[in-house]
PAZAPA-4460 file (N, C-alpha, C; in steps of 0.05 Angstrom, whole numbers, plus 32768, in hexadecimal, padded with zeros to 4 digits):
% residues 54
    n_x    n_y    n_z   ca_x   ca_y   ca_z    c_x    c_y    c_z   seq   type   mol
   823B   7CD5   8179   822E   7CBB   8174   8222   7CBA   8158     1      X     A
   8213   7CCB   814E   8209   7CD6   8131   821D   7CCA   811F     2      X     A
   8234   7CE1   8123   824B   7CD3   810B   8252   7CB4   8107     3      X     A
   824C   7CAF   8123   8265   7C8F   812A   8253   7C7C   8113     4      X     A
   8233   7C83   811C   8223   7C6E   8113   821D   7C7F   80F4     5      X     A
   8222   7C92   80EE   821A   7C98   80D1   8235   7C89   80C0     6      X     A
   8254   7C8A   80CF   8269   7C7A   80C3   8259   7C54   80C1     7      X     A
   8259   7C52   80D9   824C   7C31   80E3   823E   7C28   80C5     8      X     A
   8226   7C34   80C2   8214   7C2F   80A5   8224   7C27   8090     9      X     A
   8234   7C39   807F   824A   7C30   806A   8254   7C19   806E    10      X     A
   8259   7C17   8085   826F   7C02   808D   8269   7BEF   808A    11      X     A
   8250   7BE8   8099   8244   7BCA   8095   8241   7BBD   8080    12      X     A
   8233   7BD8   8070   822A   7BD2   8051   823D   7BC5   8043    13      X     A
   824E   7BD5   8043   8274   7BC8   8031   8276   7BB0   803F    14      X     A
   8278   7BA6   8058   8281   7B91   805F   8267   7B7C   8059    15      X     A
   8251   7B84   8057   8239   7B75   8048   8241   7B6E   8031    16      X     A
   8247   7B7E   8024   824C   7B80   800A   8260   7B71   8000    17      X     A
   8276   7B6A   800F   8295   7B68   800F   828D   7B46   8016    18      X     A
   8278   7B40   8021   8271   7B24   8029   8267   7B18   8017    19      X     A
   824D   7B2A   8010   8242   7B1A   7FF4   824C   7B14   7FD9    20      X     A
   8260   7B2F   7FD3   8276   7B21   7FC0   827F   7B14   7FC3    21      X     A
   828A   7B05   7FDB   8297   7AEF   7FDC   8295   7AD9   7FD7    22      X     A
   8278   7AD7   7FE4   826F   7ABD   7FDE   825E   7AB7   7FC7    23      X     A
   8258   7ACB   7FB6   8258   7AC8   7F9D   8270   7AC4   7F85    24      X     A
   8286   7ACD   7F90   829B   7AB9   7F82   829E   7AAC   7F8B    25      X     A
   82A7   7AA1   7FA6   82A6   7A83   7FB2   8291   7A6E   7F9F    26      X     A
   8274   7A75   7F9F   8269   7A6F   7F8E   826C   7A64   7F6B    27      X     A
   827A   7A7B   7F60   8282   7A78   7F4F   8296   7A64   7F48    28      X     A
   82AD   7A6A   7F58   82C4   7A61   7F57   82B7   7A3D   7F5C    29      X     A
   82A3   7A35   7F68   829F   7A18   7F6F   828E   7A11   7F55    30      X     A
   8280   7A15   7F48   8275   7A1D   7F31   8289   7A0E   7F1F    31      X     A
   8297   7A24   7F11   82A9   7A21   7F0A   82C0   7A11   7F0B    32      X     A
   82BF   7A08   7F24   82D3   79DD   7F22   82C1   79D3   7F20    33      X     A
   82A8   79D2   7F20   8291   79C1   7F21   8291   79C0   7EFC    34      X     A
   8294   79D3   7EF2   8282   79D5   7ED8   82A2   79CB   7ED1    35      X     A
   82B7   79D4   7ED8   82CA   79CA   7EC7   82D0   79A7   7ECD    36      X     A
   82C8   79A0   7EE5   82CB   7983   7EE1   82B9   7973   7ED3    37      X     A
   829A   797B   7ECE   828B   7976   7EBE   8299   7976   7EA7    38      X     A
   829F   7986   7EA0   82A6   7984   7E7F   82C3   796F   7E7A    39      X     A
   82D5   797B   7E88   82F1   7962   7E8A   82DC   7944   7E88    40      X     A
   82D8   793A   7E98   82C2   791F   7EA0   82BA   791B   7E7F    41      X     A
   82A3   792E   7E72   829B   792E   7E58   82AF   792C   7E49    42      X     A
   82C3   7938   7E49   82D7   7936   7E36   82D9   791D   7E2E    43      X     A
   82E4   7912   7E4B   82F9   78F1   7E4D   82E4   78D9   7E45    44      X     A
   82C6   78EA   7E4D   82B8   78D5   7E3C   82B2   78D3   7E1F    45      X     A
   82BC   78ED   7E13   82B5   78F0   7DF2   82CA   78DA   7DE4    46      X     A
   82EB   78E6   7DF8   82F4   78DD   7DEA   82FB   78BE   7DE6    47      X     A
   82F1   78AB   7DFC   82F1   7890   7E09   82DA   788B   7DEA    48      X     A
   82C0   7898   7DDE   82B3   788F   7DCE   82BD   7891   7DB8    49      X     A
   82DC   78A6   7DAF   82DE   78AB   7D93   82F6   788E   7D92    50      X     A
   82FE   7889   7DA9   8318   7879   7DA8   830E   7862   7DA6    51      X     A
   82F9   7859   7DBB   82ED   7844   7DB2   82E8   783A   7D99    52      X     A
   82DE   7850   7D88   82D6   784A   7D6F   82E7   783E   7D63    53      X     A
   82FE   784F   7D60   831A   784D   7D4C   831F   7827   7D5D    54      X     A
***
């Protein structure tokens, strides 16, 4: 029983571990369309102001 549960400990940890990375890229990864549609959006409005101009 000793061993099972001294294996058990590691285990969890990694799969703890294996969780929270995930959803820290998940995270990221939503971030990141977030920040990239922000900026597309800014773009189309820079350039709606330079065209306007012309």
């Amino acid at each position: 029983m000793d061993k099972l549960d001294k294996l058990r400990s590691p285990v969890t940890v990694l799969l703890c571990c294996l969780v929270v990375i995930g959803v820290v890229k998940g995270m990221l990864l939503i971030t990141k369309v977030a920040i990239g549609i922000l900026a597309t959006f800014l773009l189309v409005l820079i350039l709606r102001k330079i065209f306007m101009r012309d």
